[in-house]
Structures are given as C-alpha cells and as structure tokens.
C-alpha positions as CSV (number, residue, x, y, z in Angstrom):
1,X,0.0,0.0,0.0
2,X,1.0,3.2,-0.5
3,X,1.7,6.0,2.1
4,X,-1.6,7.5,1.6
5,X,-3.1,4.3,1.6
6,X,-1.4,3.0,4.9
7,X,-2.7,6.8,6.4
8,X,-6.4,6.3,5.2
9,X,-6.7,2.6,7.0
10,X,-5.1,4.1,10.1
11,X,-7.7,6.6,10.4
12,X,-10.0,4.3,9.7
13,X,-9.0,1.6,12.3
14,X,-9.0,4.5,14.8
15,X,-12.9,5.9,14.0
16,X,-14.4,2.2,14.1
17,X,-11.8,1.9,17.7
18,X,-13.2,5.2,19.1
19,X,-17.0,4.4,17.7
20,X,-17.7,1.1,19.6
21,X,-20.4,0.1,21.1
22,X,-19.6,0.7,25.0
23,X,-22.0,-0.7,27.5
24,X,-24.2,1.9,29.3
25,X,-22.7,4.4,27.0
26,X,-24.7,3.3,23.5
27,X,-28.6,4.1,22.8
28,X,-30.3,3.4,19.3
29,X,-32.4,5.9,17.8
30,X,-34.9,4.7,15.7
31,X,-36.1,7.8,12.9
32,X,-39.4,8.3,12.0
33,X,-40.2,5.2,11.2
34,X,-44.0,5.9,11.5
35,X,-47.6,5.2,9.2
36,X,-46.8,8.8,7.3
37,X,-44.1,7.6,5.7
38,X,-43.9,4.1,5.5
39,X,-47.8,3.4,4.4
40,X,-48.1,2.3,1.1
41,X,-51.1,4.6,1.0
42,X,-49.2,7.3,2.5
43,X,-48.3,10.5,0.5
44,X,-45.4,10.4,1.8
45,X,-45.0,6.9,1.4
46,X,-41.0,6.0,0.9
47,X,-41.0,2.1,-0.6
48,X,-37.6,1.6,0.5
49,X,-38.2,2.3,3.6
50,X,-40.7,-1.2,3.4
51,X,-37.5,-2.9,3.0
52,X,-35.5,-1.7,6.1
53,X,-38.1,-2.5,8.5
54,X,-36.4,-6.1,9.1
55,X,-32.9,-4.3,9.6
56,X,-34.1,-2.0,11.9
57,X,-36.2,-4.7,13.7
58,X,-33.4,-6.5,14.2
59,X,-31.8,-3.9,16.0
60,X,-34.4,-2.8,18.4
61,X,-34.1,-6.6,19.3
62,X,-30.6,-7.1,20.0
63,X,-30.5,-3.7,21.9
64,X,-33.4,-4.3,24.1
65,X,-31.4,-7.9,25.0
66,X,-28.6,-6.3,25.6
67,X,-29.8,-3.6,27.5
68,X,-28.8,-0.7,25.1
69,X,-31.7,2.2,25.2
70,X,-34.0,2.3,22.1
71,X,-35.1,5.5,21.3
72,X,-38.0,6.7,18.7
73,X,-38.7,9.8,16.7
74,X,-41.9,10.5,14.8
75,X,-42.0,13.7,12.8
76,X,-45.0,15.9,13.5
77,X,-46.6,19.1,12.0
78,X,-49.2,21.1,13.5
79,X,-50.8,24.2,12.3
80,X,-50.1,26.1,15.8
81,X,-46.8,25.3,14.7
82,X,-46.6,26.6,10.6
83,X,-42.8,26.1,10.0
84,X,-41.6,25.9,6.9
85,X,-41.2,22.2,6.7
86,X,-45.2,22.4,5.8
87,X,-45.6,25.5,3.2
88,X,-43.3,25.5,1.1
89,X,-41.3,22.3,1.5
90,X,-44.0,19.5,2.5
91,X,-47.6,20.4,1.4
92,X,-48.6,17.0,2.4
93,X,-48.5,18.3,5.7
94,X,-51.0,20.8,5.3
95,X,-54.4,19.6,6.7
96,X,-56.3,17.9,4.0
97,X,-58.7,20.2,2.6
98,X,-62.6,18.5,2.0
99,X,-63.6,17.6,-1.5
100,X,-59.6,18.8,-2.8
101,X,-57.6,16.1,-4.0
102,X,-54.8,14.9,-1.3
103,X,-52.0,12.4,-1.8
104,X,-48.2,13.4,-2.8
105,X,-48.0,17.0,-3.7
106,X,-51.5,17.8,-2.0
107,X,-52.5,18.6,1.7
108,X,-52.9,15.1,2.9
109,X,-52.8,15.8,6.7
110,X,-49.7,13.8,6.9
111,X,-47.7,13.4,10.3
112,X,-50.9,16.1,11.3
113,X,-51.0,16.0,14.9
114,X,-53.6,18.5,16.7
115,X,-57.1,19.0,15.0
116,X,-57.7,17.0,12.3
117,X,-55.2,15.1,12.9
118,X,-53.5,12.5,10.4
119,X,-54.9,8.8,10.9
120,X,-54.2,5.8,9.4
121,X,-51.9,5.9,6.2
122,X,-50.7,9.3,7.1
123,X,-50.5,8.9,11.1
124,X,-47.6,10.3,12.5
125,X,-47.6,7.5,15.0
126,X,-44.9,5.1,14.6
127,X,-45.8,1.6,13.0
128,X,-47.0,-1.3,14.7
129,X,-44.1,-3.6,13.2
130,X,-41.3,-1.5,15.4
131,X,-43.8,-0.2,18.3
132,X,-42.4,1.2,21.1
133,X,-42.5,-0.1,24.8
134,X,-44.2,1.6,27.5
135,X,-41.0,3.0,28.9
136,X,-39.2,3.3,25.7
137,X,-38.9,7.1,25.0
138,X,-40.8,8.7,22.1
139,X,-39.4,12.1,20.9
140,X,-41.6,14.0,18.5
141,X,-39.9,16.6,16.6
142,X,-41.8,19.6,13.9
143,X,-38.3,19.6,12.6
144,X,-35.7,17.0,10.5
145,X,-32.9,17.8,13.2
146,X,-34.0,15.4,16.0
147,X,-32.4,17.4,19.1
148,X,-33.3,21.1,18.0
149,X,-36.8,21.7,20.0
150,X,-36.7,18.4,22.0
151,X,-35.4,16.6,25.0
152,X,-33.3,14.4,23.1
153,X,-29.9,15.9,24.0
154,X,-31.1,15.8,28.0
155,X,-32.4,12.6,27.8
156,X,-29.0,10.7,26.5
157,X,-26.7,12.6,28.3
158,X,-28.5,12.2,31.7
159,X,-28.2,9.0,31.2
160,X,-24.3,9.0,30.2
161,X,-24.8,8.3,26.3
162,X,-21.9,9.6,23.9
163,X,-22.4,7.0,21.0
164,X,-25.7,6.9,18.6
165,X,-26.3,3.7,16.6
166,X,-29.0,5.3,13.9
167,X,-31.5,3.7,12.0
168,X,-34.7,5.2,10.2
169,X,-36.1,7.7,7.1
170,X,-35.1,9.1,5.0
171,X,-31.5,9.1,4.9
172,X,-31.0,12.7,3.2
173,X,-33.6,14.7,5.4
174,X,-34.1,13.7,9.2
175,X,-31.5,10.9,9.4
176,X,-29.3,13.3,7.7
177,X,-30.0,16.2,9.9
178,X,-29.6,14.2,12.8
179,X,-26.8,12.4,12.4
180,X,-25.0,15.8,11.7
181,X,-26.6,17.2,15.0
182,X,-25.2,14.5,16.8
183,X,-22.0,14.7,15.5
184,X,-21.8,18.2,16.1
185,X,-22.8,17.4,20.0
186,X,-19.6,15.3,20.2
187,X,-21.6,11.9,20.0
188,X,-20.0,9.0,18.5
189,X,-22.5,8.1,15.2
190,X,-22.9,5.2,13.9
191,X,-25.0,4.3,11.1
192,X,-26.8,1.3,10.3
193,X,-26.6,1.1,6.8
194,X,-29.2,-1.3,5.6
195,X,-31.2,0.1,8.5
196,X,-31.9,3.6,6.4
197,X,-33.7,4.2,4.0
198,X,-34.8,7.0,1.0
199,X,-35.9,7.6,-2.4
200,X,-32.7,7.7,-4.6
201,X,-29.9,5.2,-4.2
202,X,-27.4,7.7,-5.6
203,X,-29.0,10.4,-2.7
204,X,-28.1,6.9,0.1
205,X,-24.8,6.5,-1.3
206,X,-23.7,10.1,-1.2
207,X,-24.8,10.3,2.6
208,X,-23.4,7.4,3.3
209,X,-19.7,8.9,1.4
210,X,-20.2,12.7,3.7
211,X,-21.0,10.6,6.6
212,X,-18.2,8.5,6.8
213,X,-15.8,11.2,6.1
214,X,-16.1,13.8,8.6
215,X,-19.4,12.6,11.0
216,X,-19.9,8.8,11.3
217,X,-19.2,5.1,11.2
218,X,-21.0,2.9,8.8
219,X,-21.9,-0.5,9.7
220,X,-24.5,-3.2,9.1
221,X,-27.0,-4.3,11.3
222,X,-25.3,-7.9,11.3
223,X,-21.8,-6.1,11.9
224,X,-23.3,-4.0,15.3
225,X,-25.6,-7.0,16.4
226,X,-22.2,-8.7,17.0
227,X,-20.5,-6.1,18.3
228,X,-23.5,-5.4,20.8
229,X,-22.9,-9.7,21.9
230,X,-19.2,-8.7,22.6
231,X,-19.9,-5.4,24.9
C-alpha cells in the first residue's frame, strides 16, 4: 500500500476503535419510522423504507437484550406550529382540505398532529411492526434535526450516552440532519446502513460517502448485532 493508503486505513482503524459500542454508553435511535411515511397509501409513502423494516427490527431486538436504550422519533406538523417544513417544503402536511384532492404534492394531513389530525396511512404515529415499549422514550420533533426543540440531547446525556447507533427515514432529510446534529454534539454516530432508507440510491450512497468522512461510522446491522454480543 501506498503512504496515503497505509494513512487512510489508520484513520479508519481509529474511528471504528473510538466508535464502539460501549455498554451503558450506547442508545439506538430509531427515525421516524412511522404510518406517514412508510404506508403504502401514505403521500409520503418511501417504498424503500418497506424494505429496512427487518434491519431496523433486528436492532431494536438485540439492543433491548442487551440492555442498550432504544429511542423513537416520529416527525409531526401542526398548524399552531406553521414552520416551513409544511408551506413550502411539504404540502402534504398541510391539513387535507374537504372535496380537494390529497395524496403526494397535495395537503394530505400527513404526520398532522392537533385538529384534524393525520390517521391511518398518514398517522404520524410510529408503525406497529417497530412499536415502542411503554418506557421506551418517544421524541416528537416539527423539525428534520432530532435534538433542535426536544429533550433528546437531555435525555442521552442524563443518562451517560456519547455514542448513537441510527436507523430510520429518510437518509438525506431527518436521518441526515440528525446524524450531523449528533455529531456536532460530540456523539459517537454510527449508522446502520441497511437500517436507512430514501428515495434515490445515488442520494443513500452520497450520505453514506459525507457521513463516513467527517461525522460517522458505517456498519451493518449484522456487523453491530455482533459487536452489541461482545460489549
């Protein structure tokens, strides 16, 4: 190998050394895997995400047996609340309006919490496959940045978390946002990388190239499932 080579692994060996899964130190957060998005009738509805909910699964599993904190997000609008991420940037957050069309472009009530609420395919309520425990904590954020508004940040480091094994949708807007919040807060990311999901495989695999360079580890669920057995 060449110099640059030998330099590259180096750094390498010493993110995946300082990014390990430490007991009583690691939580997972679980993104906005919720009815809004992951509904095939949802106007939102992000197909790949269908396909990570086994990964993800998986993870809450070995982290509940293992005694690793799972933590949910669920994205929520309300109109008391008329940020941007409704008008201009997610109409389908709007409330629905009667006898208008509604679906991916349209007020749809999606992730609607409040009065008129979303239900069903557009609940912001997070789905029944990955639902959270009684005690597990459930952070709702009007925002793609996880911490900014919420207890989040309290809640890990009150209980002595530094290192963030992610999971959730979509990769390039709230995973995205949060993982670089995180990293910004001096946690140690990882990312679960068949545990996220979005619309564009080239938009996944440029995340996943910005991440690893400057904010996070990448690993697969298998991968950290181990690693969690080994703690």
């Amino acid at each position: 190998m060449t110099d640059s080579q030998n330099l590259a692994q180096t750094r390498q060996e010493r993110i995946d050394d300082l990014h390990r899964s430490v007991a009583d130190r690691t939580a997972l957060l679980v993104v906005d895997m919720q009815y809004g998005f992951l509904h095939p009738d949802a106007s939102l509805f992000v197909p790949a995400g269908r396909k990570i909910i086994g990964s993800v699964a998986l993870m809450i599993e070995a982290c509940r047996n293992h005694s690793v904190p799972v933590i949910f997000t669920e994205f929520v609008y309300a109109t008391a609340v008329p940020c941007l991420r409704g008008d201009p940037f997610g109409p389908e957050h709007l409330p629905a309006v009667p006898g208008q069309p509604t679906g991916y472009g349209y007020p749809s009530s999606n992730c609607l919490i409040g009065p008129d609420a979303g239900q069903g395919a557009e609940s912001a309520e997070t789905i029944a496959e990955l639902k959270p425990r009684e005690e597990e904590l459930v952070v709702r954020a009007h925002g793609y940045d996880k911490f900014y508004g919420t207890p989040l940040d309290l809640a890990l480091r009150s209980r002595g978390i530094d290192r963030l094994l992610v999971t959730g949708v979509t990769t390039d807007v709230c995973v995205n946002s949060t993982v670089l919040a995180a990293a910004n807060r001096n946690y140690r990311v990882t990312v679960i990388t068949d545990g996220v999901a979005t619309l564009d495989d080239s938009i996944q695999e440029a995340c996943f190239q910005i991440w690893q360079r400057k904010f996070a580890r990448l690993r697969s669920s298998e991968q950290i499932v181990a690693e969690l057995a080994g703690m």
